[in-house]
N, C-alpha and C positions, 0 to 999 in steps of 0.2 A: 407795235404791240405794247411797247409802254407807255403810250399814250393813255389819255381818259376813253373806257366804254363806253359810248354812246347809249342814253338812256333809254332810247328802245330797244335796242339789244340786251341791257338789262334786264327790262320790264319782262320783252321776249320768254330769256333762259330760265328765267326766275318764277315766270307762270308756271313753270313743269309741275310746281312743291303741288299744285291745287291737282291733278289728279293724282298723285302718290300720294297725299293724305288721304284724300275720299278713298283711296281703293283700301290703304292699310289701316285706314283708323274704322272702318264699317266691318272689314275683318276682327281687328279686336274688339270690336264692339257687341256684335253679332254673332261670331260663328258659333261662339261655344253655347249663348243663347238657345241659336236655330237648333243645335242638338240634343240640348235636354234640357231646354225649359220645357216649361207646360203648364198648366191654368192653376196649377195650387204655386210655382215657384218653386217647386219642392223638389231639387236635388239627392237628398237621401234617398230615394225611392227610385232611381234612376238606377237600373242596371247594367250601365253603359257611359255612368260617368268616366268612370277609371281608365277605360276603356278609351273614351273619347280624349283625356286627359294626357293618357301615354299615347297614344296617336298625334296629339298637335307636339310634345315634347320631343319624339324622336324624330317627326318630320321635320321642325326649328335647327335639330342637332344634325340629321342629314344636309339642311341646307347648307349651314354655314359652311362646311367643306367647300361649296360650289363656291364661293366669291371670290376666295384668293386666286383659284383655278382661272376663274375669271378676269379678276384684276391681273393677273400677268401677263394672260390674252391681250387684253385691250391695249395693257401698255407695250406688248411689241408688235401689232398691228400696222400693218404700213398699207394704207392705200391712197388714194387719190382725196375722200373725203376725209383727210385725218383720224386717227386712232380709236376713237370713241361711234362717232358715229352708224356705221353701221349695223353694230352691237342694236342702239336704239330702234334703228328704221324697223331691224327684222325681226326683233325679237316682244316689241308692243302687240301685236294683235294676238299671241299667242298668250302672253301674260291675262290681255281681257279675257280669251275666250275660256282657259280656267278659272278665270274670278266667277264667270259666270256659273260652270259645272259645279263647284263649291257648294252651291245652292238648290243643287235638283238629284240628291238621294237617288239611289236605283230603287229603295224599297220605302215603304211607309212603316213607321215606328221606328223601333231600336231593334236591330239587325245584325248581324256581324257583315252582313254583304256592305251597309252603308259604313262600318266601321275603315272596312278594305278602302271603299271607295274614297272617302276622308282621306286618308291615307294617299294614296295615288294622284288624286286631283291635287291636294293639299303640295305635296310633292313638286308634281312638275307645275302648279301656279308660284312659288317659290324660285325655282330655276327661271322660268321666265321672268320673271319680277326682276330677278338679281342681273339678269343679262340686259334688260332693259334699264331699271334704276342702275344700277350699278356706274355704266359707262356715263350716263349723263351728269350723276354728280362728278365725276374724278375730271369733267372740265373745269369746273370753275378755277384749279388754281392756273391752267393755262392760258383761258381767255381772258383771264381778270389779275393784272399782274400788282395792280395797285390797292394798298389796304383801302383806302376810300373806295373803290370800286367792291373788294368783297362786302364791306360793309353794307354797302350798296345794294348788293343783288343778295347778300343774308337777311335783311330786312323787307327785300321785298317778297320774298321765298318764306319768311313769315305770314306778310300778311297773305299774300295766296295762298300759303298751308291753311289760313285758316277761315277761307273760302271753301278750302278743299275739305276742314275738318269739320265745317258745319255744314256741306252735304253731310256728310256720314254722319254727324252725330243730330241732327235736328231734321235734313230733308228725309235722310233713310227712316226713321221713325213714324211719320205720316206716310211715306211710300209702303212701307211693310201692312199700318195699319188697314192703306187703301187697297192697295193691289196684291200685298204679296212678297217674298222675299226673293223669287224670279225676276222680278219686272221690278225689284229693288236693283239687282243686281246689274243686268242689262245695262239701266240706264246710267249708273256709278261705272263700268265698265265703257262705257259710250266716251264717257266724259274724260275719262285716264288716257284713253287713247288719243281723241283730239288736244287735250292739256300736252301730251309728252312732245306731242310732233309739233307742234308749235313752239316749244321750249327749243325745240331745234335750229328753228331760224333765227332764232335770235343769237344761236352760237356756233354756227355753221359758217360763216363766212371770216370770224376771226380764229377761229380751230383749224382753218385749213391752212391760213396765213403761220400758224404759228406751229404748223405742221414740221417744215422744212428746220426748223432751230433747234427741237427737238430732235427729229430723227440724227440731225448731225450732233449735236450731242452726247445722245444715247449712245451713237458710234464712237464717239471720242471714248469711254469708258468702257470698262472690262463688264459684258454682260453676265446677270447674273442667274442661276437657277431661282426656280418657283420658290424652291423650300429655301435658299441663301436670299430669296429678296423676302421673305417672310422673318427669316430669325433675324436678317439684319433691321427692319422694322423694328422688331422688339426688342433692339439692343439700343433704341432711340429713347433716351429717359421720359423725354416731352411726352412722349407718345401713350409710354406707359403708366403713365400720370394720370394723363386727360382719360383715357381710354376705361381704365376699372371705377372712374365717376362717373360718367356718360352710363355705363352698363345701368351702373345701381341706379341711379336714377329713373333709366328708363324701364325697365323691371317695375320699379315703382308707381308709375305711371299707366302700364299696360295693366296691373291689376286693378288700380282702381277706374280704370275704361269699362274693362269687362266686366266690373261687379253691378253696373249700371242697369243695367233692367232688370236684376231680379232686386236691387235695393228699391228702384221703383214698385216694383209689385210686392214685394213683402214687407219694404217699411213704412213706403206712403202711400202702400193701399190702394194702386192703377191696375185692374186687368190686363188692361190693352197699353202696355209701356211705350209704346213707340213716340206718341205724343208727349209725355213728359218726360223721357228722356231725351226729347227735341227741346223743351224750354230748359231744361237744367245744362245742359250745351251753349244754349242759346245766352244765358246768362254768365257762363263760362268764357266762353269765346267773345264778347263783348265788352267785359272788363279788360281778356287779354287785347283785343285790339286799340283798346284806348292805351293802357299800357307800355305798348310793342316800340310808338315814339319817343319814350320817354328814355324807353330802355337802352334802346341805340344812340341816342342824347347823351347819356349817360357815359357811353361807351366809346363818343368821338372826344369825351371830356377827359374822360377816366382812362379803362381800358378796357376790353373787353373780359378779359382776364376777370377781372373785378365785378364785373357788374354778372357775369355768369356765375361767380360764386356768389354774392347774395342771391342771386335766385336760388339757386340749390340751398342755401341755409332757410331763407325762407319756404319754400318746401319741407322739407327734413322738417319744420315743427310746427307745419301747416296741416298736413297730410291726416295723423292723428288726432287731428277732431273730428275727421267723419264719424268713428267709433260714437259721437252723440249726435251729432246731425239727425233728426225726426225724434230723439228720445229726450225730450227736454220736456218737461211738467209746464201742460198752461200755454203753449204753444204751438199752432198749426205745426202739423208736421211738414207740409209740403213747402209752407215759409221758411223752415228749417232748412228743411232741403236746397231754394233756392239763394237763402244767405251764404249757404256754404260754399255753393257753386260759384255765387260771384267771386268772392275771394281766393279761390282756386285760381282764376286767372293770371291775378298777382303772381301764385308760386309758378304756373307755366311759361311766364311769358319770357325772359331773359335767358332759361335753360332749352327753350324750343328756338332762340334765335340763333345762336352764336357757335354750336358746334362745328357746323360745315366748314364755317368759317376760322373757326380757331383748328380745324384740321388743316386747312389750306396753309395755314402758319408752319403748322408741325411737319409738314412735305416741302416745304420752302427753307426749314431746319434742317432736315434732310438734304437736301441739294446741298447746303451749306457744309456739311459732314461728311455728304459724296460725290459730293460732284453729277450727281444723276437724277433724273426727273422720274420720283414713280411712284404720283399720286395715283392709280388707278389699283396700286397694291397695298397703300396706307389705306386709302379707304375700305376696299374687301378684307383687308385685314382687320381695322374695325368693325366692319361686319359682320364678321367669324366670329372674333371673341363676344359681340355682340351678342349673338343670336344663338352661341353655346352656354352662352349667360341666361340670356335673354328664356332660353328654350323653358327654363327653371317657372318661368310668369304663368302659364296655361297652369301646370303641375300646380302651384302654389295657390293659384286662384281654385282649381275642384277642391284640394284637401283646405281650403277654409272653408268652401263654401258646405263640404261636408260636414262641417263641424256643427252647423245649422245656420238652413237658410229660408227660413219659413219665418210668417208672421209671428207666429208664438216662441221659434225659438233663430233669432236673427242673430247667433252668436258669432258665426261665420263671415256674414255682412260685416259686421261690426270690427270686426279686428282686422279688415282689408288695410284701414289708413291707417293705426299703428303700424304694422308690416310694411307700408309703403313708405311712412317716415321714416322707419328707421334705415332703409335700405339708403334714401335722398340724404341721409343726415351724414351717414357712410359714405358716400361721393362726395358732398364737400367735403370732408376730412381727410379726403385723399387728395383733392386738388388743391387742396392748399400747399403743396409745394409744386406746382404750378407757376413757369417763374420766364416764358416766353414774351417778350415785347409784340407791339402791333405790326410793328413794321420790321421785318426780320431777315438782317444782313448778318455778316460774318462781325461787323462791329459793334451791331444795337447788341445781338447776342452778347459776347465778350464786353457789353457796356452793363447789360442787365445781372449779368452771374455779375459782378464787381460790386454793383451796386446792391446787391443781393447778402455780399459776402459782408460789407463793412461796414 
């Protein structure tokens, strides 16, 4: 098991990112869209934003409860197929079959019946999600024990994210404008499902191997409660470092996803958004993948550590020029639009490579400090604080877009990328004490605080 992963095994586990982006990035892209846009863009007139707004926030703050609950599950799990697996096999089809519900309202218009509905789909596609994502990432730090190997399948879990993120941001666009948001969903839904289970094989036959090390392990040491494997998480410095940069960041991130079709139809002037909000992706995702090599270059030079905080610094004071993006005198508006997009890439690409991976570090920190293995509660425990953080992004994106979001008064648009730098510029300043090695023994650590201190 501490041997080198075999590159197809790799390749394999690390395909998974491409349906988990498609399904999450076309939810923040679209949902709030689907439920109160409409042909002027016009938010204020919407009776049922508020509504809609406090519906995706309580159901984000519902979730996060579910992960930890989860992540404890999975890590004391004992079967035949290793701890994680099952989780995945049983819990994908149910996850697609509410991505799909999501999308087919009991009523036409704005309803309080579709508000419930919202609600309840939103809910258990959520649970499903978390039981299915959830177990599959909290392999990576068992089957991949070597930093070169994390690196390895974090980079390649980039570039499949964003195969996955440009369905949702560029194929979903044309599919909505052709067919519909149904037969959008269906087939982003198709895809998540064959993505995950093929993620599987690629880590099924060393999960099982490294089944038995573990469970003797885990017995060696005093088990612990849900809520004791939770507070002692948070009593891991690294942890809570890495963890409130990651949030702000991504907060920041999820608004300006979302603000995407109605900036398309109120700034630069599309009816039918779906198509150029396929090319302002498309232009996005493009820079990030020329990028994405340079980044982890970068990171086999440097450290990862390093190369994730300039990405978040340039974020933080990239973010803030949307606010002029299309308002520039003497300038196509929609060339505006697509210069902004390109360099966007830049700010995404180093802070969308490197977490999982610098999680797998902070769980390998852990073992160092307890002797026990239980990445399956580091990670749901990031996804808690995550997603109770996180829940804040929906709320935050109605009441700007309230503030206006029409062609004539786009003040709402406007202030997304300020509010999102500041949030990115706030994570790095919290990571920078940030001070874990790549490679993390009980030595490199006590090498790094030393070399830290003097």
């Amino acid at each position: 098991m501490n041997g080198r992963m075999p590159l197809a095994s790799r390749l394999l586990y690390a395909s998974g990112s491409l349906g988990g982006n498609a399904l999450g990035r076309t939810r923040d892209l679209w949902l709030i869209f689907f439920y109160l846009g409409d042909d002027d863009g016009d938010v204020e007139r919407k009776g049922a934003a508020f509504a809609i707004g406090a519906v995706l926030v309580i159901g984000r703050l519902i979730e996060a409860f579910d992960d930890p609950l989860i992540g404890y599950w999975s890590d004391r799990t004992r079967t035949r197929w290793g701890r994680r697996i099952p989780f995945v096999l049983a819990a994908t089809p149910f996850m697609a079959i509410f991505f799909v519900l999501l999308w087919i309202p009991p009523n036409p218009g704005e309803t309080i019946g579709n508000v419930i509905w919202l609600f309840a789909i939103f809910w258990f596609f959520n649970l499903f999600s978390t039981l299915s994502g959830g177990p599959l990432e909290s392999l990576l730090p068992e089957i991949a024990r070597r930093n070169d190997d994390r690196l390895s399948i974090v980079g390649w879990q980039v570039a499949f994210g964003v195969v996955g993120t440009a369905i949702a941001f560029i194929g979903t666009g044309f599919l909505v404008d052709a067919f519909g948001f149904v037969a959008m969903a269906i087939i982003v839904a198709v895809v998540a499902v064959v993505s995950r289970y093929i993620a599987l094989t690629g880590a099924w036959r060393r999960t099982i191997e490294a089944s038995p090390q573990i469970y003797a392990e885990d017995e060696a040491v005093e088990r612990l409660s849900v809520w004791k494997s939770i507070t002692t998480c948070l009593q891991n410095d690294q942890f809570l470092v890495f963890l409130p940069s990651f949030i702000l960041y991504s907060v920041g991130v999820q608004i300006i996803t979302g603000v995407l079709p109605f900036y398309v139809e109120s700034v630069l002037g599309r009816d039918e958004p779906g198509a150029m909000v396929g090319v302002l992706s498309a232009c996005a995702l493009g820079v990030l993948t020329l990028i994405l090599p340079v980044a982890i270059l970068l990171a086999r030079r440097r450290s990862k550590r390093e190369v994730y905080g300039w990405g978040m610094l340039f974020a933080g004071l990239y973010f803030p020029l949307f606010s002029i993006a299309g308002f520039l005198p003497g300038i196509p508006v929609v060339a505006q639009g697509i210069t902004y997009a390109l360099f966007i890439g830049i700010a995404l690409a180093p802070v969308q490579t490197f977490p999982n991976a610098l999680i797998a570090d902070i769980t390998d920190y852990d073992t160092v400090l307890s002797g026990q293995r239980r990445e399956a509660v580091y990670y749901a425990t990031q996804q808690t604080l995550e997603k109770i953080a996180g829940a804040a992004g929906p709320g935050i994106l109605v009441a700007l877009l309230a503030l206006g979001s029409t062609a004539d008064d786009p003040l709402g648009i406007r202030l997304v990328g300020p509010v999102a730098g500041i949030l990115a510029l706030a994570g790095y300043v919290v990571f920078r004490r940030y001070r874990l090695p790549d490679h993390v023994t009980e030595e490199s650590v006590a090498a790094a605080s030393a070399a830290r201190q003097s």
